[in-house]
C-alpha positions as CSV (number, residue, x, y, z in Angstrom):
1,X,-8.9,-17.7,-6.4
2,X,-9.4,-21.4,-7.0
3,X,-13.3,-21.8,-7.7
4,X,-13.5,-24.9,-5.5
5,X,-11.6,-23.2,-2.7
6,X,-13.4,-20.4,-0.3
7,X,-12.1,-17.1,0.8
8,X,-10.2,-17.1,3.7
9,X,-10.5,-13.3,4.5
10,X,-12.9,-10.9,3.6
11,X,-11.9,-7.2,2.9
12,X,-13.9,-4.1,3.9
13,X,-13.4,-0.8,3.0
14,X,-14.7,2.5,2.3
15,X,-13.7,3.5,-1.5
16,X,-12.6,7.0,-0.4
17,X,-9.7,7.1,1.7
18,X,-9.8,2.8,1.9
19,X,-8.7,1.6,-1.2
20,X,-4.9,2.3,-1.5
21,X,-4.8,0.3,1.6
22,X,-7.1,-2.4,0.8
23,X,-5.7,-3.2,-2.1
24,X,-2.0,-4.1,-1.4
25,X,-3.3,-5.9,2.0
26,X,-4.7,-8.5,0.0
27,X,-2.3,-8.4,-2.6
28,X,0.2,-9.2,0.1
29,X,-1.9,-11.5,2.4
30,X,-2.3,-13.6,-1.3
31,X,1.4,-13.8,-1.6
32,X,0.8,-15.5,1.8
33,X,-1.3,-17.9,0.8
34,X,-4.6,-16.8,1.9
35,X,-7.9,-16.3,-0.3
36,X,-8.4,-13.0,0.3
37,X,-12.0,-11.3,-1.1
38,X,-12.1,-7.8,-1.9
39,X,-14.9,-6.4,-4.0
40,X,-13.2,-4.0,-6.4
41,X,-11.4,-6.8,-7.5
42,X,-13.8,-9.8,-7.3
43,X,-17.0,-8.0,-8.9
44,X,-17.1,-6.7,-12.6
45,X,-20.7,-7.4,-13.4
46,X,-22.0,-5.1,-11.2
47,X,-24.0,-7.6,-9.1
48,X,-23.5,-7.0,-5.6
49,X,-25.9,-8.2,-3.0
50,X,-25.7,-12.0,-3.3
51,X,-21.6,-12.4,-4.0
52,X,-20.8,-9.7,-1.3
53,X,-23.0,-11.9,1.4
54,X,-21.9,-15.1,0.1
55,X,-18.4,-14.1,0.6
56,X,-18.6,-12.7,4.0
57,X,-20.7,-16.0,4.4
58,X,-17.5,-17.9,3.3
59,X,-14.5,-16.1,5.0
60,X,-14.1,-16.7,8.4
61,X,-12.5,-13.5,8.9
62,X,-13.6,-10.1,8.4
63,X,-11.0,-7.1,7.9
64,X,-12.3,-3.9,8.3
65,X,-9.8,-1.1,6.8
66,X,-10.5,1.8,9.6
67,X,-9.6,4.8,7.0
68,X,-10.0,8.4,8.1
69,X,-13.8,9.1,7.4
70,X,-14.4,5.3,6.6
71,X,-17.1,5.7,9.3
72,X,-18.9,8.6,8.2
73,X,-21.6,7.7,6.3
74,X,-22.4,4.5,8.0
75,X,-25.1,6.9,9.9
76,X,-27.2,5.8,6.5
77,X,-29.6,2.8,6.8
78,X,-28.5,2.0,2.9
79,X,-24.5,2.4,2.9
80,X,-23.0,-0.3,1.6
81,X,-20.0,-0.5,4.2
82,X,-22.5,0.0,7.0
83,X,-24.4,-3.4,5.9
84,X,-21.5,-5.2,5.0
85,X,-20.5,-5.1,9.0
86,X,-24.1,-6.3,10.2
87,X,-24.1,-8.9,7.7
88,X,-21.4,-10.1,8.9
89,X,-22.1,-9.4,12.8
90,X,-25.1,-11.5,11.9
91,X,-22.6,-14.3,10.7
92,X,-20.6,-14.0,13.6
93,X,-17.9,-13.6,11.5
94,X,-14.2,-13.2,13.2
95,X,-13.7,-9.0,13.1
96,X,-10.5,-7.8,12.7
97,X,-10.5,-3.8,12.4
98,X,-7.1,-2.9,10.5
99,X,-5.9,1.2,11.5
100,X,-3.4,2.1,8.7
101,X,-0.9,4.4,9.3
102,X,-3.1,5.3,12.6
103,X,-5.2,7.2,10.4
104,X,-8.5,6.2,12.5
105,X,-8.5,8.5,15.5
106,X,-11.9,7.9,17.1
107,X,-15.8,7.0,16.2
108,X,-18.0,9.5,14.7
109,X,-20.4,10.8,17.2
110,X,-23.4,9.7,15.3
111,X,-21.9,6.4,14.4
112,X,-24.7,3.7,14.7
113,X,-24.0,1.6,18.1
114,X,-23.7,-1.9,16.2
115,X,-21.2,-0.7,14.0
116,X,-19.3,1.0,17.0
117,X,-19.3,-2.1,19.2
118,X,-18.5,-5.0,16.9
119,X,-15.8,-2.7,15.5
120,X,-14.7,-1.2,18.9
121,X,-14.7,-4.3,21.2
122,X,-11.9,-5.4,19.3
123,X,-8.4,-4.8,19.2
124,X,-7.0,-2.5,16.5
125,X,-4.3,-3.8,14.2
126,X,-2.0,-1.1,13.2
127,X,-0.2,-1.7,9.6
128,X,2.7,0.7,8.4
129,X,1.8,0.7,4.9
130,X,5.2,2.6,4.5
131,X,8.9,1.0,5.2
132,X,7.7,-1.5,8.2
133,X,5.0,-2.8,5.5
134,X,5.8,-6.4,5.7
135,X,6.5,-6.8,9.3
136,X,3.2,-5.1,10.4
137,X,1.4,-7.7,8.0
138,X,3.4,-10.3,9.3
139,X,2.3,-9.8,13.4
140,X,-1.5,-9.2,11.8
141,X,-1.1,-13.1,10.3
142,X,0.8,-14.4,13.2
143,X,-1.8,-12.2,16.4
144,X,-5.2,-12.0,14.4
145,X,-5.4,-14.4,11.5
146,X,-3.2,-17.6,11.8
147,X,-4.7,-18.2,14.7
148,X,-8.1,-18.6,13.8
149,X,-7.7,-20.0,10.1
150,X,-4.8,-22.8,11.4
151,X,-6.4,-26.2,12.1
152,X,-4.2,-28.0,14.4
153,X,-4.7,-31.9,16.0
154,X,-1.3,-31.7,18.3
155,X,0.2,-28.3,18.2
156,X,1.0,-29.3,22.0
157,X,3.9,-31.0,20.8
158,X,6.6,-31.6,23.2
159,X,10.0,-30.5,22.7
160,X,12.3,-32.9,20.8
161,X,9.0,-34.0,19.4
162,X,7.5,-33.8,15.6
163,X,8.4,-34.6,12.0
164,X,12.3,-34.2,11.4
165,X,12.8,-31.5,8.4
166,X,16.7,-31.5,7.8
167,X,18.1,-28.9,5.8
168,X,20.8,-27.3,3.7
169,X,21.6,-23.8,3.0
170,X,24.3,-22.1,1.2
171,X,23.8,-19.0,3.2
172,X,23.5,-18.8,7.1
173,X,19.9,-17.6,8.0
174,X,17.0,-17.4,10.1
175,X,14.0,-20.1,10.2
176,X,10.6,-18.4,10.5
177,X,7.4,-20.4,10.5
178,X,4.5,-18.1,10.3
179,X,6.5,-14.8,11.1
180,X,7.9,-16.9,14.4
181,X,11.7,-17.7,14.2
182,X,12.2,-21.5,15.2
183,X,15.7,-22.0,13.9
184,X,18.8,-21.1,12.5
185,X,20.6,-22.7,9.5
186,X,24.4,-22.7,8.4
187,X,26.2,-22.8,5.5
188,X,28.1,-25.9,5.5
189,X,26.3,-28.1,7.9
190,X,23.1,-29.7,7.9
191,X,20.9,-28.3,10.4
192,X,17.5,-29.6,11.3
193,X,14.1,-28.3,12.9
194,X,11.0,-30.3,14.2
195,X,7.2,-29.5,13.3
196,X,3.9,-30.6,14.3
197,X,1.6,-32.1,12.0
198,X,-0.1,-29.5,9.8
199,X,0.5,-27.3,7.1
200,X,3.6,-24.6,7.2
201,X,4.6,-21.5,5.4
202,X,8.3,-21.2,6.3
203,X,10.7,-18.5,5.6
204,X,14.4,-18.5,5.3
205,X,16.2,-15.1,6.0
206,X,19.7,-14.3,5.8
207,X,21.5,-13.0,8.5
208,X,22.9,-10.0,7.1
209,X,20.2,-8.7,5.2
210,X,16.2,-9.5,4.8
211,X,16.9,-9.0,1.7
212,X,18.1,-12.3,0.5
213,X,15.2,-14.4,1.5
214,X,12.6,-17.5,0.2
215,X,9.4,-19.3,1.6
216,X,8.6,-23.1,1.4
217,X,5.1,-24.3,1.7
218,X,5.4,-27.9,3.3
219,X,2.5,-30.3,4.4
220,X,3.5,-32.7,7.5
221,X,1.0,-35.5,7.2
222,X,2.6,-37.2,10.6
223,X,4.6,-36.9,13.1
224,X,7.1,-40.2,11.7
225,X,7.1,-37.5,8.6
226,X,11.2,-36.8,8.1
227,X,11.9,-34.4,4.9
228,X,15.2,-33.0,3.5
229,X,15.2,-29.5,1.8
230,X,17.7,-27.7,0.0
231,X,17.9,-23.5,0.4
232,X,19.2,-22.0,-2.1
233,X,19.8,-17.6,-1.1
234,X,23.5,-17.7,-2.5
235,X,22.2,-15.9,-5.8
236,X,19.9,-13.5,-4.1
237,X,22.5,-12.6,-1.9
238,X,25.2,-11.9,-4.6
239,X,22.8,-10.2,-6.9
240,X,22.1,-8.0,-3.7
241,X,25.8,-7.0,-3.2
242,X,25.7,-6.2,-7.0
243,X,22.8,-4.0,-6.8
244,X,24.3,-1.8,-4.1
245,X,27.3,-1.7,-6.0
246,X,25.6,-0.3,-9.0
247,X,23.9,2.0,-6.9
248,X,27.1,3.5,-5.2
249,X,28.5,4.0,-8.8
250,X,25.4,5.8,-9.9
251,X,25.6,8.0,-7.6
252,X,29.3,8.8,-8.0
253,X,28.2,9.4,-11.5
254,X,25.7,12.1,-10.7
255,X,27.5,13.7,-8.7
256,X,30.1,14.2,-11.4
257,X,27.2,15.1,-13.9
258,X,26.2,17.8,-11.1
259,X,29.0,19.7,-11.4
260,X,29.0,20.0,-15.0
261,X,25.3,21.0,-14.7
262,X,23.8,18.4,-16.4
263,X,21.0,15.4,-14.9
264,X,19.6,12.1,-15.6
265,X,16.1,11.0,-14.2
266,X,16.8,10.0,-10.5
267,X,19.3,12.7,-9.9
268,X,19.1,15.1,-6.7
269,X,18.6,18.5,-7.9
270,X,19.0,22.1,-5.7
271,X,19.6,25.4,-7.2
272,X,19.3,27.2,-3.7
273,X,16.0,27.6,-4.3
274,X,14.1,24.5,-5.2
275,X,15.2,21.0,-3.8
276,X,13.2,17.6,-5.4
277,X,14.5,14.6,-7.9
278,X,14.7,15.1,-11.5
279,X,12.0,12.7,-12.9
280,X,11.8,14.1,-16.8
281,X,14.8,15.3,-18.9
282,X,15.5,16.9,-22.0
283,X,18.3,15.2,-24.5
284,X,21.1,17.4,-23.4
285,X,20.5,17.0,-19.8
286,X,20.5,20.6,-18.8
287,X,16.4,21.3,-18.6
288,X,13.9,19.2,-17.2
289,X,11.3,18.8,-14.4
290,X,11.6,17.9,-10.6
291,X,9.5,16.2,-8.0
292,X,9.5,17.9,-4.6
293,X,11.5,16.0,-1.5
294,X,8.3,16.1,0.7
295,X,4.5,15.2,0.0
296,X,1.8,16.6,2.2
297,X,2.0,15.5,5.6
298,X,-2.3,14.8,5.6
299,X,-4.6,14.2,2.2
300,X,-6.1,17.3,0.8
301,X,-9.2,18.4,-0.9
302,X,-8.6,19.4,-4.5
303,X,-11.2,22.0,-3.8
304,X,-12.7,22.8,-0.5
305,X,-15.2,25.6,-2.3
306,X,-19.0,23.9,-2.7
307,X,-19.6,26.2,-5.8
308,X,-16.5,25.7,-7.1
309,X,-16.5,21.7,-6.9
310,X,-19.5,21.9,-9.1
311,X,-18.1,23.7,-12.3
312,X,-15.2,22.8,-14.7
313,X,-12.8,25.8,-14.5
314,X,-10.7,24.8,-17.9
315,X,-7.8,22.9,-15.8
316,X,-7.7,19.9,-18.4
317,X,-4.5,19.9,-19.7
318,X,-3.2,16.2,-19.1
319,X,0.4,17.0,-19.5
320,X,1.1,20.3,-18.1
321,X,-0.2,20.9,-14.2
322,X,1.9,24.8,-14.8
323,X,-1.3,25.3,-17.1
324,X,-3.4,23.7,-14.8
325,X,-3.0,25.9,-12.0
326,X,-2.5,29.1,-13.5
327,X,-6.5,28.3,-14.0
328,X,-6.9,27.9,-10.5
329,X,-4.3,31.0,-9.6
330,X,-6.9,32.9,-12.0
331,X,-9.7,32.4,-9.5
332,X,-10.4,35.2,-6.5
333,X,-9.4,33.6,-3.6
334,X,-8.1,30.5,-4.7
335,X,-5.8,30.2,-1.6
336,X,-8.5,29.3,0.4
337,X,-10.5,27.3,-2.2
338,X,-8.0,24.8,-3.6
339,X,-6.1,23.4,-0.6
340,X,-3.9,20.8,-2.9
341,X,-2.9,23.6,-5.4
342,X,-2.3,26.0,-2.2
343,X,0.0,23.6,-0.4
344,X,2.1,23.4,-3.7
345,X,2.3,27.2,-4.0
346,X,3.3,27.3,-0.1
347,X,6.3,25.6,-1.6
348,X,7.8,28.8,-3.5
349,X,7.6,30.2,-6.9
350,X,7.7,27.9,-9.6
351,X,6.3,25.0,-7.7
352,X,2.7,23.2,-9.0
353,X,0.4,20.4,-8.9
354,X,1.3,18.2,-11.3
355,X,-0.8,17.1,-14.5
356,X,-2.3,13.4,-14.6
357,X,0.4,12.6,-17.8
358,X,3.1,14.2,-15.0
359,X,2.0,12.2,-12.1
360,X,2.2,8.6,-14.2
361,X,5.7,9.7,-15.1
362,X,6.4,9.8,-11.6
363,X,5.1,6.6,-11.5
364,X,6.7,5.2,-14.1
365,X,10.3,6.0,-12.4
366,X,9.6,5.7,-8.5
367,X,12.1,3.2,-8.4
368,X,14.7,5.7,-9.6
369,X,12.9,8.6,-7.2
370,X,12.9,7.3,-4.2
371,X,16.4,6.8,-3.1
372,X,16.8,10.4,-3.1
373,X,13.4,11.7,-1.6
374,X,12.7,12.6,1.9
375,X,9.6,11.6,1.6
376,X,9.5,8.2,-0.4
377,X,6.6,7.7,-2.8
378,X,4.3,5.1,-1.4
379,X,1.6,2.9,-2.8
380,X,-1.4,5.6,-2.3
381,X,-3.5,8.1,-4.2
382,X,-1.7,11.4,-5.2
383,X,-4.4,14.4,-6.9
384,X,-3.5,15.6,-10.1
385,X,-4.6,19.0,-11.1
386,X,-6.3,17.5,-14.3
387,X,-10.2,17.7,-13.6
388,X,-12.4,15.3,-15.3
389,X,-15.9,15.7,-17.0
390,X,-17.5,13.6,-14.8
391,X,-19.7,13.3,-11.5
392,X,-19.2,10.7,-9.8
393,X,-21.2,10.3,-6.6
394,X,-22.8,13.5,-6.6
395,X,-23.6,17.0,-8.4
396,X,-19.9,18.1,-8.7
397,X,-17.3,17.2,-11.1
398,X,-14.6,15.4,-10.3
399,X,-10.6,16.3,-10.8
400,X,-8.5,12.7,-11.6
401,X,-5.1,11.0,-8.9
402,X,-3.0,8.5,-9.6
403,X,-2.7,5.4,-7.9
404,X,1.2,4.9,-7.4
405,X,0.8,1.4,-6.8
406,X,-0.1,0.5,-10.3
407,X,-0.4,3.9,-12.1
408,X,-4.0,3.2,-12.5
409,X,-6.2,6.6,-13.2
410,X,-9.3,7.1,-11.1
411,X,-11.4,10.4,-10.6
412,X,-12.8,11.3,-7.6
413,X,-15.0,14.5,-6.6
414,X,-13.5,17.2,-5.8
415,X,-13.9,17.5,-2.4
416,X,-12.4,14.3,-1.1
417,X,-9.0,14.1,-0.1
418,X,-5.5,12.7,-1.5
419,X,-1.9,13.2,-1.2
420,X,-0.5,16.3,-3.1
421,X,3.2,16.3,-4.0
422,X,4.6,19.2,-6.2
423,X,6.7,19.4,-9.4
424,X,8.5,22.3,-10.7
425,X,10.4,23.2,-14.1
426,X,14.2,24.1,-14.6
């Protein structure tokens, strides 16, 4: 952010459960052009009061990420989410609560009555953070933000009325100006929109896949203002066509390494037995390990146990999770203690929580992954069955997840809860 400019929107969010969501809305909403504060990001000196108010102070707009069990402790006089909304209830800021993925199914009964009504007298924004992503995003900007950020001396224009843009294209596509289609252009001809006086963020989309694609910031001092701009999606568009291409003959090409019983990271594996995607080879292709189709369908606890959260039980291997939860198999009654190594087992023999080392692998070739899983691996926090030597919030140790959005490491205690996918050996 631009130290003379202020935030725009300010980002709230409970660490736990919050934070895989938090941080590619702003990320995205900056690709958008908006200053967007979020404190993770902002804060590395560890001073919090002052810049935390001052920003809410600054940013008209106050996104609230309504995670599963964001709410919970807010019952506390001296949690920092909880005084983060009055302060900004006090400011009168604009609220807009965000429910990702519908996580946020109700408020907690003891939920303090100012948090419930200047959360709960507005309406909810629901953002797919999985394939619909982008659009969701967009209808936030276009229904909750745009409206209150945009600044706007004759948005009453009349039709036939406003600055003249013309433009040219080499590929038919749609106009969008703020997420709002207002024109079409074709290859060939020169086609022409009017705008009011402002500032716009328009998009160009082609018309046989959103795919191909650009944006165009353009500043309309007056209405006399007349502009010609060139749009340029003939490249994007080929390289597209290209891409699928390559893809088609990759996947002609595993198939013909899976009949001679040999794989390549990225290939769909199934032995009758085990299905997943081969995400780590050996040199003649014939051994390696697989990622399972499906994740779980809620976040887990990596123990659920109160004594057990609060000892190390020697699963520290950061390469191998088969070591890992043969230490946790090695416990009486693990089943019902260690829900994320449980729901692996549930999977069959052979099947395991993966190490943290395992999990950044995965990482590191999601791209390749994902067009054969059922479940695609999305930009959230997956356990690991590597515990740390650490405590972070409270007396128990804490076991370490991945972050598939960046790869980034992070340990949490034990009992809170992330997405478990398993791997498996062949």
């Amino acid at each position: 952010m631009s130290e003379n400019r202020p935030y725009d929107i300010f980002i709230s969010y409970r660490r736990h459960g919050g934070a895989e969501y938090a941080r590619p809305l702003k990320s995205e909403l900056e690709q958008r052009g908006y200053s967007v504060f979020l404190d993770y990001d902002e804060l590395k000196d560890g001073v919090f009061d002052k810049r935390i108010m001052d920003a809410i102070e600054q940013a008209p707009i106050f996104v609230f990420m309504l995670s599963a069990h964001s709410l919970d402790r807010c019952v506390n006089d001296d949690d920092w989410v909880r005084k983060e909304i009055e302060f900004a209830v006090s400011k009168k800021r604009h609220f807009v609560p965000v429910n990702p993925n519908k996580e946020f199914d109700g408020f907690p009964d003891n939920v303090p009555e100012q948090v419930k009504q200047s959360l709960g007298q507005h309406q909810f924004s629901h953002i797919d953070f999985e394939q619909l992503f982008k659009a969701s995003v967009t209808e936030l900007v276009v229904n909750r933000i745009q409206p209150v950020l945009s600044i706007r001396t004759s948005e009453k224009t009349q039709s036939g009325k406003g600055a003249l843009i013309r433009i040219d294209t080499d590929l038919d596509c749609r106009i969008l100006r703020f997420g709002k289609e207002v024109g079409t252009a074709v290859s060939g001809e020169l086609s022409e929109i009017r705008l009011p006086k402002g500032k716009h963020k328009l998009y160009f989309v082609g018309l046989e896949c959103e795919e191909d694609c650009t944006e165009l910031l353009l500043d309309v001092d007056d209405l006399d203002y007349e502009d010609y701009i060139e749009i340029r999606l003939l490249d994007k568009y080929n390289a597209r066509r290209a891409r699928e291409a390559a893809e088609r003959k990759a996947r002609e090409e595993a198939e013909r390494r899976r009949r001679l019983g040999i794989y390549a990271v990225g290939d769909y594996y199934n032995d009758g037995v085990r299905e997943g995607v081969v995400f780590e080879v050996s040199a003649d292709g014939r051994h390696g390990k697989i990622v399972s189709m499906k994740q779980s369908a809620e976040k887990l606890e990596w123990s659920s146990d109160s004594a057990e959260q609060k000892r190390l039980i020697g699963a520290n291997s950061e390469t191998d999770g088969a070591y890992n939860t043969a230490k946790v198999k090695a416990i009486s009654g693990w089943q019902s203690k260690y829900p994320a190594f449980k729901w692996c087992a549930d999977l069959g023999e052979g099947w395991y929580l993966p190490a943290k080392g395992e999990l950044r692998t995965i990482y590191k070739y999601q791209d390749k992954l994902n067009p054969n899983l059922t479940d695609k691996l999305h930009e959230r926090l997956y356990w690991s069955s590597t515990e740390a030597d650490y405590k972070y919030s409270s007396d128990e140790f804490c076991a370490w997840d991945v972050y598939m959005y960046n790869g980034d490491t992070y340990y949490d205690d034990k009992h809170y809860y992330s997405y478990v996918r398993a791997v498996s050996a062949f």
